[in-house]
C-alpha positions in Angstrom: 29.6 -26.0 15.2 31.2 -25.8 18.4 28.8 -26.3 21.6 31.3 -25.0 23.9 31.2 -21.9 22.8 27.6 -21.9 23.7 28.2 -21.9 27.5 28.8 -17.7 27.6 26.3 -17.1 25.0 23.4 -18.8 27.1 23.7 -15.8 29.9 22.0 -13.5 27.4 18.5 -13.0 27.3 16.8 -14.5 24.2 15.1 -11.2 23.5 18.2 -9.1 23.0 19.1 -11.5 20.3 15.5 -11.5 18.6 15.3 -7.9 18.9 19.0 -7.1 16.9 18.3 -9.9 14.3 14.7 -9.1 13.9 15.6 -7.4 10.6 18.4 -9.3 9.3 18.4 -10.7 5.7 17.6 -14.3 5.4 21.2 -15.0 4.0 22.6 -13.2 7.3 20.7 -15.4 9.3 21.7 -18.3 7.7 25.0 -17.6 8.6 24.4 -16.8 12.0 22.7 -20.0 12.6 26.0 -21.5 11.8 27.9 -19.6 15.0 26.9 -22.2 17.8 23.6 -24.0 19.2 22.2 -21.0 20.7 22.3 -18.7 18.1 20.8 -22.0 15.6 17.7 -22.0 18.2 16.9 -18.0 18.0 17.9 -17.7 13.8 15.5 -20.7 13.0 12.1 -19.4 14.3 12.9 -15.9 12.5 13.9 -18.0 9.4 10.8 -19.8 9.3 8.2 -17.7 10.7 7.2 -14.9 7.2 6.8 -17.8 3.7 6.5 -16.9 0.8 6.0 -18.4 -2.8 5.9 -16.7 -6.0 4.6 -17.8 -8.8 7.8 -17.6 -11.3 6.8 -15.8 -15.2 7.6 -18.3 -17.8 9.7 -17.6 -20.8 10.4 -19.7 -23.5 13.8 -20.5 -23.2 14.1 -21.1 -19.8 10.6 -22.4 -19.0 12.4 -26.2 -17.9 14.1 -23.9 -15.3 10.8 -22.6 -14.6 9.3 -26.3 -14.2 12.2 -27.2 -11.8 11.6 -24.5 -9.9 8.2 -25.6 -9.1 9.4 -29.2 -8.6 12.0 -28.4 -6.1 9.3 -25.6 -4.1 7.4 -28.8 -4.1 9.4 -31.1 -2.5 10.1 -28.1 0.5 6.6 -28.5 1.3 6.5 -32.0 1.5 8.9 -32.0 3.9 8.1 -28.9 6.0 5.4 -29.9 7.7 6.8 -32.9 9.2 9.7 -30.5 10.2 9.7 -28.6 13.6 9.9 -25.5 11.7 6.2 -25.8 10.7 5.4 -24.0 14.3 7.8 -21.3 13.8 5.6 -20.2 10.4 3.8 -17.2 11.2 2.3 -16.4 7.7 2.1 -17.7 4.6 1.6 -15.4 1.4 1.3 -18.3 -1.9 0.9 -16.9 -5.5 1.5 -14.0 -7.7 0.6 -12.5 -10.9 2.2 -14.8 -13.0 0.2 -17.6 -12.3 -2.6 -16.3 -14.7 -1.0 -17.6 -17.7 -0.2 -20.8 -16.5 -3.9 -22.4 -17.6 -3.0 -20.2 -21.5 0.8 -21.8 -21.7 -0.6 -23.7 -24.8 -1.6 -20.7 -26.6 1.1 -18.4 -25.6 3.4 -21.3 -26.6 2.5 -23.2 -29.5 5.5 -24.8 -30.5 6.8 -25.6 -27.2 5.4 -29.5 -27.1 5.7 -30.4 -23.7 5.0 -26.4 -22.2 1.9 -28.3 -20.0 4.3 -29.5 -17.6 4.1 -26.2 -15.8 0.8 -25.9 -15.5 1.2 -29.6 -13.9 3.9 -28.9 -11.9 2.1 -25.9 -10.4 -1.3 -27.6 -9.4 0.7 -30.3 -7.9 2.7 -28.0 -6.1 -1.1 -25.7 -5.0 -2.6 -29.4 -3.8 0.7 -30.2 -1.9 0.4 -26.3 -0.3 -3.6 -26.8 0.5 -3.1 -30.4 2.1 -0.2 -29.2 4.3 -1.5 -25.5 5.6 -2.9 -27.3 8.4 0.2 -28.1 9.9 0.9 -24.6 10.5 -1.0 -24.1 14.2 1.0 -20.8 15.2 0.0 -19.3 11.5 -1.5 -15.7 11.8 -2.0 -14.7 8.4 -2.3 -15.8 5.4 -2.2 -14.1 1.7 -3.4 -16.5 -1.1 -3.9 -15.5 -4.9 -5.6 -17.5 -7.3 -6.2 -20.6 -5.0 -9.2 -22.6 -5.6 -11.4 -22.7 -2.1 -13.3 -25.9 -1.5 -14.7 -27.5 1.0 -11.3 -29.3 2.5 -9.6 -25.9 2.3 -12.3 -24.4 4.4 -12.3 -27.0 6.8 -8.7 -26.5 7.6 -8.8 -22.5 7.3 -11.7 -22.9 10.3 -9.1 -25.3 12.1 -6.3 -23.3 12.3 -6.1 -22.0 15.6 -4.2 -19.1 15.5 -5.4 -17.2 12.1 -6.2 -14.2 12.4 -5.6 -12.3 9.2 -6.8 -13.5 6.2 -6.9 -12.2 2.2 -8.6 -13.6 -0.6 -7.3 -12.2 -4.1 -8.9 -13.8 -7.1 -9.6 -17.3 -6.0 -12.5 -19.5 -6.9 -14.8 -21.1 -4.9 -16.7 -24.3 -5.2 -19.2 -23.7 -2.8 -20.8 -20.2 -0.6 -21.5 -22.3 2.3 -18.9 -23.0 4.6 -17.5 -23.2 8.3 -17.1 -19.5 9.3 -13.5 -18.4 10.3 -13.0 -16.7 13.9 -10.9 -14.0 11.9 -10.0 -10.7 13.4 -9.0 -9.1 9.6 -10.6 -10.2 6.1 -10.2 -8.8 2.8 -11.8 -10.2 0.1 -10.7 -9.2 -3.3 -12.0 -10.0 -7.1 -13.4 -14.0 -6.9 -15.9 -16.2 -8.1 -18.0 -19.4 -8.4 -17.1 -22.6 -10.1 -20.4 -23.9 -9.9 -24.0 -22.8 -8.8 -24.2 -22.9 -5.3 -27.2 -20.9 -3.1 -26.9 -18.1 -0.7 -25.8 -17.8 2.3 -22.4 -17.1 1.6 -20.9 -18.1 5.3 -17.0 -17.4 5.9 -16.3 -14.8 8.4 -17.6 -14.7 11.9 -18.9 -11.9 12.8 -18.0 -11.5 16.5 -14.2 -11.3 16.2 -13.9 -9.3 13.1 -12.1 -6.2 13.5 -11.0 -5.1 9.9 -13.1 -5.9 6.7 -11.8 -5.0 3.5 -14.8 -5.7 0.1 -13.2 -5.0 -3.6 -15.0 -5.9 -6.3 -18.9 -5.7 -7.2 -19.9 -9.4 -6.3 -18.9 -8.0 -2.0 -23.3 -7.7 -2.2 -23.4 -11.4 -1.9 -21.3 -11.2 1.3 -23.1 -8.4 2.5 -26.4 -10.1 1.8 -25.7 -12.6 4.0 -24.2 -10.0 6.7 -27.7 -8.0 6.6 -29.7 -11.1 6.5 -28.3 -12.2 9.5 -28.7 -9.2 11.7 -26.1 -9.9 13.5 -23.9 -7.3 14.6 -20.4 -6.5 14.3 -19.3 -5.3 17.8 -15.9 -4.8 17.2 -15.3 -4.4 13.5 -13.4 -0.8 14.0 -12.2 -0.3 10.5 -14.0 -0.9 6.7 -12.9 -0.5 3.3 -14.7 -1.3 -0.2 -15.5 -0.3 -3.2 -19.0 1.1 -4.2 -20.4 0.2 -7.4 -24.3 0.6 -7.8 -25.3 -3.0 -7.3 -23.3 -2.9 -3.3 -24.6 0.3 -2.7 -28.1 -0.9 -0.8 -26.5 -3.5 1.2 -23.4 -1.5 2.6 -25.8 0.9 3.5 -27.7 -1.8 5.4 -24.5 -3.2 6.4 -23.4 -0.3 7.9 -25.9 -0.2 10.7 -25.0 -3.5 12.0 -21.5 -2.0 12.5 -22.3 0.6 15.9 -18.4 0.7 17.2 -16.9 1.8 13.4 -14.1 4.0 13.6 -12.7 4.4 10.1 -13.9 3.7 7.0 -12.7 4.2 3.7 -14.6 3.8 0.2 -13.6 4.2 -3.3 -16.5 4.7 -5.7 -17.4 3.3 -9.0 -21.0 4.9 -8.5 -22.8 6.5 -11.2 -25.3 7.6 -9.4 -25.4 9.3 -5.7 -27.1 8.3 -2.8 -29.9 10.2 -2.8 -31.8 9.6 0.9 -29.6 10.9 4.4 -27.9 8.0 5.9 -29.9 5.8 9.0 -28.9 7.8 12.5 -28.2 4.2 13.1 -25.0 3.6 11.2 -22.0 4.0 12.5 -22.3 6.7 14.9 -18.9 6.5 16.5 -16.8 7.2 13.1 -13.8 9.2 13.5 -12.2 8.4 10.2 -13.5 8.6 6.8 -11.3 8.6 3.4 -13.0 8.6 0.2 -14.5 11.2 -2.4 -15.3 14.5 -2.4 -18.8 13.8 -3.7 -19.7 11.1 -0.8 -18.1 13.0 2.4 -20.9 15.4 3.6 -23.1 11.5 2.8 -21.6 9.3 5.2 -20.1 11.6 7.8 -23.0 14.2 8.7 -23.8 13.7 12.5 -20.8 11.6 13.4 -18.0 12.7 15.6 -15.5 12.1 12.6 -12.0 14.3 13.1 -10.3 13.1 9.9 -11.1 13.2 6.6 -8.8 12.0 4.0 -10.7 13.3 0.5 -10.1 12.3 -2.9 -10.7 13.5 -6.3 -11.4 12.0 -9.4 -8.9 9.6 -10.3 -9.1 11.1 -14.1 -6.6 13.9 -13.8 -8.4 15.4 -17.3 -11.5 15.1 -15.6 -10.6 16.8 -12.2 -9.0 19.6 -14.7 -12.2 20.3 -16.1 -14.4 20.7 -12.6 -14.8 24.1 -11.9 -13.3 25.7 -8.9 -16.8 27.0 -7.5 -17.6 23.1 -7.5 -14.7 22.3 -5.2 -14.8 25.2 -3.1 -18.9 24.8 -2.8 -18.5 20.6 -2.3 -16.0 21.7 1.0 -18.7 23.8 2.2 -20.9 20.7 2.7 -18.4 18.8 3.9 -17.8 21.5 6.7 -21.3 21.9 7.2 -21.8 18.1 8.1 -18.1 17.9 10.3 -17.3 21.2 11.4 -14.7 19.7 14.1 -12.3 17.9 11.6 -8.7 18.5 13.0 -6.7 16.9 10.1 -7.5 16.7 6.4 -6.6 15.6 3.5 -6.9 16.5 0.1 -5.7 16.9 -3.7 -6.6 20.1 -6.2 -4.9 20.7 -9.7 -1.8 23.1 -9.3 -4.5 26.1 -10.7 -6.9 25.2 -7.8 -4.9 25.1 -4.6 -5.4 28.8 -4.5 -9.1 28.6 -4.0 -8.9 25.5 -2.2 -6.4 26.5 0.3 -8.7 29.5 1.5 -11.7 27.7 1.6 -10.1 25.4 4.1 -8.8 28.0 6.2 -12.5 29.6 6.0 -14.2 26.2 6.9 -12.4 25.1 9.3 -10.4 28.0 11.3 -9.0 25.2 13.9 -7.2 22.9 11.5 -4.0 21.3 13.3 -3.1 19.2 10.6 -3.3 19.5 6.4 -2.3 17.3 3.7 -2.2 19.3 0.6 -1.5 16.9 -2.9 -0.5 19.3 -5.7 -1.8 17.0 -8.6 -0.9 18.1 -12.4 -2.1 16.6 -16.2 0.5 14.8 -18.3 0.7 16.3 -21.6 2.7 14.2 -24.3 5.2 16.1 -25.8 4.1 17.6 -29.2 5.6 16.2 -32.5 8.4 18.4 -33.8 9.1 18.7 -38.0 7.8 17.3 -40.8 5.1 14.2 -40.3 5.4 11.9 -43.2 2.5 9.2 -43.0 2.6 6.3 -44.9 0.0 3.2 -46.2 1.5 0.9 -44.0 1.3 3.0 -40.3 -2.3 1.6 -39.5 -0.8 -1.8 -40.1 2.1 -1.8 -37.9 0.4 0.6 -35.0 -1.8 -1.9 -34.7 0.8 -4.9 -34.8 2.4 -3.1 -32.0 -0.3 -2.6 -30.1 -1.4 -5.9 -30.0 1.9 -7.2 -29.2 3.5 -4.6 -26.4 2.6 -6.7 -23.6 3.0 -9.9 -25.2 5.8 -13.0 -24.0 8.5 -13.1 -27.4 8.0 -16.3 -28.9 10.0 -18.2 -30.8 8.6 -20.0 -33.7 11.1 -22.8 -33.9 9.7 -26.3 -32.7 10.7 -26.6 -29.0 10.7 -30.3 -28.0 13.1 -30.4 -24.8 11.9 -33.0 -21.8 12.3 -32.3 -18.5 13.0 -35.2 -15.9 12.7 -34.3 -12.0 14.1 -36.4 -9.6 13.0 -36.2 -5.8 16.8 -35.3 -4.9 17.0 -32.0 -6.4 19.0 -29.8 -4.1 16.5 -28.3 -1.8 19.4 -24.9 -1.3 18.5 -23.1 -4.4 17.0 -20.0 -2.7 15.8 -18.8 -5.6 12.3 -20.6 -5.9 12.6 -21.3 -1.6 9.3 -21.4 0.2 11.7 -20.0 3.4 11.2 -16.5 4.7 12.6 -13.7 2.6 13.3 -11.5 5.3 12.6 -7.9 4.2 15.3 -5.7 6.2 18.6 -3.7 5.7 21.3 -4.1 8.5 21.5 -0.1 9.8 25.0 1.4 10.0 26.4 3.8 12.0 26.8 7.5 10.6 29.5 8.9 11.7 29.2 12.2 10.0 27.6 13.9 12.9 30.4 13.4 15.0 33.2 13.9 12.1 31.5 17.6 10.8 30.3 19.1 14.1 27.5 21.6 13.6 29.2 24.8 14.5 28.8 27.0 18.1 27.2 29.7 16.7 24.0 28.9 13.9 23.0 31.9 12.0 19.2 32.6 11.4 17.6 31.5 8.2 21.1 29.2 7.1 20.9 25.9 6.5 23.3 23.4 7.8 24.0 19.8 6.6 26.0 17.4 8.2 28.4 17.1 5.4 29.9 20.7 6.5 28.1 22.3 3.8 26.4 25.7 4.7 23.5 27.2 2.5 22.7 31.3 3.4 19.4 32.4 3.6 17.7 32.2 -0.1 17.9 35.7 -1.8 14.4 36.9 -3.0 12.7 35.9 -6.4 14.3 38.1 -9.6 11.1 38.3 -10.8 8.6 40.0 -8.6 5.5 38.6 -11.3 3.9 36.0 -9.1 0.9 34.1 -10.9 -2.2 33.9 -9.0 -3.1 30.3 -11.2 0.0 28.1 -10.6 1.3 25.5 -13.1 4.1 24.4 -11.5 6.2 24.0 -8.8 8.4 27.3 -9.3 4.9 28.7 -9.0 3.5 27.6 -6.1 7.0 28.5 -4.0 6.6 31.5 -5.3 2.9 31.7 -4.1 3.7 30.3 -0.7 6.4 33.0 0.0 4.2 35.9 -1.4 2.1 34.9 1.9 -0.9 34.3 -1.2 -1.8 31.2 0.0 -4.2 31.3 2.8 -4.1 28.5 5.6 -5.3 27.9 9.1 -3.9 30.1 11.8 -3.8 27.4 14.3 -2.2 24.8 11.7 0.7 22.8 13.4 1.7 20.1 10.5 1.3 20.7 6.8 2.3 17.8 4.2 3.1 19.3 0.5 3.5 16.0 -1.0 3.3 14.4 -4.4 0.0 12.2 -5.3 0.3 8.2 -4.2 -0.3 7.3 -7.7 1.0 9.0 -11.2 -1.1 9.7 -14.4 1.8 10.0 -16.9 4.8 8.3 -17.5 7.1 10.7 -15.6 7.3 11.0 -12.0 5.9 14.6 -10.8 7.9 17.3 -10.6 9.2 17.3 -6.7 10.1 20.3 -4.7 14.3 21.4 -4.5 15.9 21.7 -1.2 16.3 25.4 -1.8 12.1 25.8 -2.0 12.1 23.7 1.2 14.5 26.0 2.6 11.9 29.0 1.5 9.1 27.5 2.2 10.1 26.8 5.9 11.1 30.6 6.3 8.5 31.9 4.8 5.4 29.6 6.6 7.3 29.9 9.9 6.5 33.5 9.8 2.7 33.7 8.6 2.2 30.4 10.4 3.9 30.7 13.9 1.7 27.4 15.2 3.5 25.5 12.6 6.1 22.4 14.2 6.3 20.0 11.3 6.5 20.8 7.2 6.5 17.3 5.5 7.6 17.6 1.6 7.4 13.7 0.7 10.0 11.2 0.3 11.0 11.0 3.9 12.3 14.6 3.5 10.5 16.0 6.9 10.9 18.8 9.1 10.1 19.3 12.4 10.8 22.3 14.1 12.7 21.6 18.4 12.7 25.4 19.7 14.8 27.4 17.5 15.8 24.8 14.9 14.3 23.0 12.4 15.3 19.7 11.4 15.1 17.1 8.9 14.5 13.3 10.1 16.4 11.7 7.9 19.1 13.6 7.5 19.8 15.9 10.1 20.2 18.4 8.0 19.0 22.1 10.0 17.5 25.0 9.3 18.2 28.3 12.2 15.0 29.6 12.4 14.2 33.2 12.0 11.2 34.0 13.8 11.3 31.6 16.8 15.0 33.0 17.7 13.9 36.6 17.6 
């Protein structure tokens, strides 16, 4: 290191450095801490401030690697919080997955003798984590997974300063009563009790909260002691949870303590429906609601909501079978109970878009913004030839069924011995509490500048920045167009037929694939040359329109005569705004 070089550096503002390495990998700043004394000071709070520990999955052959790994994570956090670094942590995310089948290593392992070692390793390693966290007084938010919450812990969660984001995902705890936390976001996923311990169940204040996130049926206990309480929640502005029959009646309840609720979002594991109108009292300033179908026209009737994010039944067979009547008479409530919505979103089966599409534009005439999600069923593929079936089939499906998810084993006697020593090199990054540093160094494209788009653009081609020029599509071959899509070719063909009916005031339509997959194979997705159709034709019937989003990034946006794609560059001359 070489401090002279230090002197020029020291004339530029701290900030332009943070901001240009504020994405770098960890491994890049590493290397630039090296440079001089000034970069060293800027690279080490961005090293330090995002931890991270992941529980590492244990194999049989290599579970002494897996044992070190936890021995050397160990001795980092012995040492961190006597370090200065401790005040550059920001947030702390501990555990993972893998950790479940530490307490089962035994069983999964039988003839691995001395396989208890990780399971030692790895409590020693979550009592070192618990009796440090407090030195981290700048920490912000914390993620923890399978962590045992006692009394100590809450005690220093309540002392930290500066939290303000906590989550909860399958931990324990030893007691309901507690110091509450001034948190402004809580989510609280799947936990439980190690021992019998009365109600209240006191960990959040209520005052700061701003975000409150319930999964899991056991979120009535918390909500008990909400509604018990009376106490209001004067700035929670956003809610999620899960419904299932036993939360029902005190989310309800909940829900008029919360009079400043802008968004909330449920996903139901109801089997019956509320049957009573919600209290006038709850939550009368919603804007936002995401959920069902079936519980839309419930919770937003009377409020000022403007978006509605609607889901269907997260059994793609089922949604199949539900008549399109149904669907068409459920958005007829809705848009008797919010009449104003501006954007919404929603998923139909590739044979119901039809129906659903011109029910929308019939409910609500001034929609400026429409998420469609084409969803489809994922058939297996048939068996083809002759099936031969045999005594022993039962026998060996069932072998494999019981074993597909299963750790290999070997049977041999494994009776290795591990020996730590307290100078393990602390470099291995591999098991480093450190920052992994989630970012990708952008390069310059120089392909604008090296394949100029040329002078003249003519209407309805498409341009690319790679030179390559694509004429306006020719018309379909076949002029059959199915009013009942099944697929994508379909539904282009639909679109451009004009026998799809949508707003007339629509400005951004989003034809994307669903967030979450049924089968095995990712949905079918649409070409660039239906983009390039679809654009032409919807530009026309839809002259409002300034944005066409198909997923994956790949959206359009339309600046006066020319429609291009954000990510990249690629244009489209339009035809009806350049007549």
């Amino acid at each position: 290191m070489n401090p002279s070089v230090s002197l020029p550096l020291a004339g530029i503002a701290t900030e332009i450095w943070l901001n240009c390495w504020s994405f770098c990998s960890t491994k890049d700043l590493r290397r630039l801490a090296l440079v001089c004394r000034v970069f060293r000071d800027i690279c080490h709070p961005l090293l330090f401030q995002h931890q991270r520990f992941d529980a590492p999955k244990v194999a049989q052959p290599d579970w002494p690697s897996v044992a070190h790994s936890l021995h050397r994570t160990t001795l980092r956090l012995v040492k961190l919080p006597d370090s200065p670094h401790a005040l550059f942590v920001r947030s702390w995310s501990f555990g993972s997955t893998p950790s479940r089948e530490y307490p089962s290593l035994e069983e999964i392992f039988p003839n691995v003798r001395n396989i208890t070692i990780v399971l030692q390793k790895y409590l020693h390693l979550e009592t070192v984590f618990k009796s440090s966290l407090g030195a981290h007084r700048n920490l912000r938010s914390l993620y923890l997974f399978r962590v045992l919450i006692d009394d100590a812990l809450r005690e220093t969660l309540a002392g930290l300063p500066s939290l303000e984001s906590l989550e909860l995902d399958w931990c324990p705890f030893s007691n309901l009563d507690g110091p509450l936390i001034p948190l402004k976001e809580f989510k609280m996923g799947v936990w439980w009790l190690t021992s019998s311990s009365p109600l209240p169940f006191n960990i959040v204040s209520p005052p700061a909260l701003r975000t409150l996130t319930l999964i899991g049926d056991r979120s009535y206990i918390l909500l008990h002691t909400f509604t018990s309480l009376e106490q209001q929640f004067p700035n929670l502005r956003v809610l999620r949870a899960e419904l299932h029959d036993v939360v029902l009646e005190h989310f309800l309840k909940f829900l008029k303590l919360c009079p400043h609720l802008d968004e909330l979002a449920i996903t139901s594991f109801l089997t019956k429906l509320p049957t009573n109108p919600l209290s006038n009292r709850a939550i009368p300033r919603l804007r936002l609601f995401k959920g069902p179908r079936q519980l839309a026209a419930f919770f937003i009737a009377g409020r000022p909501v403007s978006t509605i994010e609607l889901e269907g039944s997260t059994d793609a067979w089922q949604e199949w079978r539900i008549p399109h009547r149904e669907i068409v008479a459920e958005l007829a409530d809705i848009a008797k109970a919010a009449p104003g919505i501006l954007s919404l979103t929603t998923s139909a089966m590739m044979r119901q878009i039809p129906d659903v599409s011109a029910a929308i534009a019939t409910q609500w005439p001034n929609l400026r913004e429409l998420r469609l999600v084409p969803r489809d069923v994922y058939v297996p593929p048939s068996p083809v030839g002759r099936v031969v079936l045999y005594d022993s089939d039962s026998e060996s499906e069932e072998e494999s069924d019981d074993g597909e998810d299963q750790i290999p084993v070997d049977e041999r006697v494994d009776e290795r011995v591990v020996e730590f020593s307290d100078s393990e090199s602390l470099s291995s990054h591999s098991s480093s509490p450190e920052p992994s540093i989630c970012g990708v160094l952008r390069e310059s494209n120089s392909s604008e500048d090296s394949n100029p788009l040329p002078d003249v653009l003519v209407s309805g081609y498409m341009y690319s920045l790679n030179g390559s020029v694509s004429p306006m599509p020719k018309p379909f071959a076949s002029p059959v167009i199915s009013w009942d899509p099944r697929n994508i070719d379909d539904l282009v063909r639909s679109i451009c037929a004009g026998r799809l009916t949508f707003p007339d005031t629509l400005q951004i339509l989003r034809l994307t694939t669903p967030d979450s997959w049924d089968g095995p194979n990712k949905p079918e997705t649409f070409s660039v040359e239906d983009e390039h159709r679809i654009i032409l034709a919807l530009e026309t019937q839809l002259p409002t329109l300034r944005e066409l989003d198909f997923g994956e990034r790949r959206v359009w946006r339309l600046y006066r005569t020319m429609w291009t794609q954000i990510s990249s560059g690629a244009k489209i001359a339009s035809v009806h705004h350049s007549a």
